[in-house]
VMD Tcl script that draws the C-alpha trace (Angstrom):
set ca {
  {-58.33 -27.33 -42.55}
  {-58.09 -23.48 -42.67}
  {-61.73 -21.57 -43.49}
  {-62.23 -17.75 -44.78}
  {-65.22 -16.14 -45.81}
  {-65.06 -13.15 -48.75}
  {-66.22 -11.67 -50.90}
  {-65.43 -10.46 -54.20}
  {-65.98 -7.86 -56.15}
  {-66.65 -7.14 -59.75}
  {-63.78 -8.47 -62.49}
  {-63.95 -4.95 -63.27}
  {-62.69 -3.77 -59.75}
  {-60.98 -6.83 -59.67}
  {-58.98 -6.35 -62.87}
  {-58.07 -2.52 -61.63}
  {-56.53 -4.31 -58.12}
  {-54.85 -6.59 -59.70}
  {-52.71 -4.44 -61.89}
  {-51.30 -3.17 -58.68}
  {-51.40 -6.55 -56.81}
  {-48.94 -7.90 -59.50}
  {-46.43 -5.89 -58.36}
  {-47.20 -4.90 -54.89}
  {-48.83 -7.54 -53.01}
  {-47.04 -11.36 -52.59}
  {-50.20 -12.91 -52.11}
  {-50.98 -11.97 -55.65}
  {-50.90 -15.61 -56.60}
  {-52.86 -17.00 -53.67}
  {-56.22 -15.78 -53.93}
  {-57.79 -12.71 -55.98}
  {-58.89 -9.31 -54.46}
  {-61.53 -9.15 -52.36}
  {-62.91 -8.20 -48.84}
  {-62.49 -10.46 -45.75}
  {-65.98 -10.90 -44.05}
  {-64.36 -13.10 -41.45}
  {-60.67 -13.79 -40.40}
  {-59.26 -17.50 -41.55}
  {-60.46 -20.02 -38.83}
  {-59.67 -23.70 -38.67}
  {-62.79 -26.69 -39.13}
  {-62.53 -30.23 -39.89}
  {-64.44 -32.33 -42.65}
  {-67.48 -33.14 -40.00}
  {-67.86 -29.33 -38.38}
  {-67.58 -27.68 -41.47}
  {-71.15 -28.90 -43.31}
  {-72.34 -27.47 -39.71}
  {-71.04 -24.21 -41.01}
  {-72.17 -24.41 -44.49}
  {-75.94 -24.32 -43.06}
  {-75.03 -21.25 -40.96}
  {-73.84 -19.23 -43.62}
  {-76.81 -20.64 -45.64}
  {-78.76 -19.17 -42.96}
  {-76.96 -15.78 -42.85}
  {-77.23 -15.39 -46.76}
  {-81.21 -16.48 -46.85}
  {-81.33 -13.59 -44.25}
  {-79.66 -10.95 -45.84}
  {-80.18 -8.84 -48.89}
  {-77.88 -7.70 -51.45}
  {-76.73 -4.69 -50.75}
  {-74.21 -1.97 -52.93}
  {-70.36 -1.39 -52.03}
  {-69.19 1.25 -52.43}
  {-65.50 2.58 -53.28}
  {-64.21 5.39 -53.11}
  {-60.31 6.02 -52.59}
  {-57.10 4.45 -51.65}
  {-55.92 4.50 -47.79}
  {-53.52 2.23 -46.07}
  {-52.71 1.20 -42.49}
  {-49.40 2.80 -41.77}
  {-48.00 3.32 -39.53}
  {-49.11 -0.38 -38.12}
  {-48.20 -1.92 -41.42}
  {-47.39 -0.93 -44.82}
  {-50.38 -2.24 -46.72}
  {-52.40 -0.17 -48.69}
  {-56.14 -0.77 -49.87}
  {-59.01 0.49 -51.93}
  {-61.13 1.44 -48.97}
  {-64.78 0.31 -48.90}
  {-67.39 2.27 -47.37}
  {-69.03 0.46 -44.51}
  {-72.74 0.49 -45.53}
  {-75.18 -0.77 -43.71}
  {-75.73 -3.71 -45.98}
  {-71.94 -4.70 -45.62}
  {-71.92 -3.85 -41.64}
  {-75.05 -6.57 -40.95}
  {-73.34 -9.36 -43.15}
  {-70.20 -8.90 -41.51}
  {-72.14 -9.15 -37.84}
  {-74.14 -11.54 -38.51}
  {-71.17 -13.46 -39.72}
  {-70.10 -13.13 -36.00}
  {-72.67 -13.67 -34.30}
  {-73.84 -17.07 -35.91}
  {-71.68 -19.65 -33.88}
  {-69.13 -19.62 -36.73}
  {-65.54 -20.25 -35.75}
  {-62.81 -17.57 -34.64}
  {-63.39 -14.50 -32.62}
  {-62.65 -11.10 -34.54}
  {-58.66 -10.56 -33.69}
  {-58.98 -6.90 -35.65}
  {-61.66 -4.15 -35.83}
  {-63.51 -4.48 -39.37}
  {-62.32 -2.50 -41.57}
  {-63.60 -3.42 -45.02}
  {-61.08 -3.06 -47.56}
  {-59.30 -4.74 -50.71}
  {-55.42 -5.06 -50.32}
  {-53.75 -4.06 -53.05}
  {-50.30 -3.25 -51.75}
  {-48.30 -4.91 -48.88}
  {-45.20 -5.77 -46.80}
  {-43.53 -3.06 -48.10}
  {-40.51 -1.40 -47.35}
  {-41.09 2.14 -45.49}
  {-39.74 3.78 -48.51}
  {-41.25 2.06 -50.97}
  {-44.73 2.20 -49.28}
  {-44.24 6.02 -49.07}
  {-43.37 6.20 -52.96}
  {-46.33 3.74 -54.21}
  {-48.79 5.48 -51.99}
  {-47.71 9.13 -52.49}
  {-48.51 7.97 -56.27}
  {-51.56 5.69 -56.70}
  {-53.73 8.14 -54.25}
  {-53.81 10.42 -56.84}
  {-55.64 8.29 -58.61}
  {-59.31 8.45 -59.03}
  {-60.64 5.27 -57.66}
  {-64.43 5.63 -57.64}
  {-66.84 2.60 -58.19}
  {-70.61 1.32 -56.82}
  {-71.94 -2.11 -57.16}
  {-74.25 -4.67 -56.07}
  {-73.10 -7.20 -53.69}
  {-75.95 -10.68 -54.42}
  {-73.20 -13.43 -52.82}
  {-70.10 -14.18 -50.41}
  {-67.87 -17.28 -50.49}
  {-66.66 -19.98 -47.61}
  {-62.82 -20.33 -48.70}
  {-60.33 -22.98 -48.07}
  {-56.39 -23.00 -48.00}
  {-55.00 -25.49 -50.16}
  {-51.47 -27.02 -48.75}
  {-49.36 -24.56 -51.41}
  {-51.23 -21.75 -48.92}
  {-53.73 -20.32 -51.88}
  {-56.77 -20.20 -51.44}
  {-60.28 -21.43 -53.25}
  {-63.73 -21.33 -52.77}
  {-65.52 -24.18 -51.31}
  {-69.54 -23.16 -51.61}
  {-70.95 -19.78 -52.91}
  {-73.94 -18.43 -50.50}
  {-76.29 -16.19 -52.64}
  {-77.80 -13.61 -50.60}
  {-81.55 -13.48 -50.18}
  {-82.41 -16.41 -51.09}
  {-83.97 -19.59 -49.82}
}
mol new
graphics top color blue
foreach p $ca { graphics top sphere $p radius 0.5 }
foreach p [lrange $ca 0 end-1] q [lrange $ca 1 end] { graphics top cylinder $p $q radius 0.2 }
display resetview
């Protein structure tokens, strides 16, 4: 079975992704926005409760921390995605190595850059239109990050979360 691990944000930030998502991003419908602590990796039934006490392990040991956004960017020219970009505090940067450093599945196939796709597979022009417009947007918001989530990929390909880790605590 395929694995992720996420996190999500407020419904608030969620809510303000998802108007866009709707009609920029396919993969509205599969799972909502958040940011991808570690690439999807594949377990079966008897590794994965292996990886639940990892990430148990990796949550006990790590305090909330804030994320913070503060603008939209996007990846072009390497693909036409664009994203509410989340600053890489410290808090964010030791989850996301401890997440690879703990025996868990799947090496790292890009460099981290924490994010929340709101816009992709786009046509060049299109991408050039939606992103000429939405980054004159104010998108400004702080909050407290107390939890991540181990996903799985149901057969239809969306995703759901499997078990909730709360962060510092035992």
């Amino acid at each position: 079975m395929k694995y992720g691990i996420a996190l999500f944000p407020s419904k608030q930030v969620q809510d303000i992704a998802n108007s866009y998502r709707k009609r920029y991003d396919p993969h509205y419908a599969l799972i909502p926005p958040h940011v991808t602590l570690k690439e999807a990796f594949e377990a079966d039934e008897d590794h994965i409760e292996e990886v639940v006490q990892k990430l148990s392990n990796v949550a006990k040991n790590t305090q909330p921390f804030s994320l913070m956004i503060n603008k939209l960017s996007t990846f072009s020219p390497v693909t036409n995605t664009i994203y509410m970009k989340v600053e890489p505090a410290d808090g964010l940067m030791d989850l996301h190595q401890k997440l690879h450093q703990s025996d868990i599945p799947n090496g790292q196939t890009f460099s981290f850059v924490p994010h929340i796709t709101i816009a992709q597979k786009l046509s060049d022009d299109e991408h050039s239109d939606v992103y000429g417009s939405l980054r004159m947007i104010s998108h400004e918001f702080e909050e407290t990050i107390d939890r991540f989530q181990l996903l799985y990929q149901l057969e239809n390909g969306s995703w759901t979360v499997y078990e909730t880790f709360r962060l510092g605590k035992g």
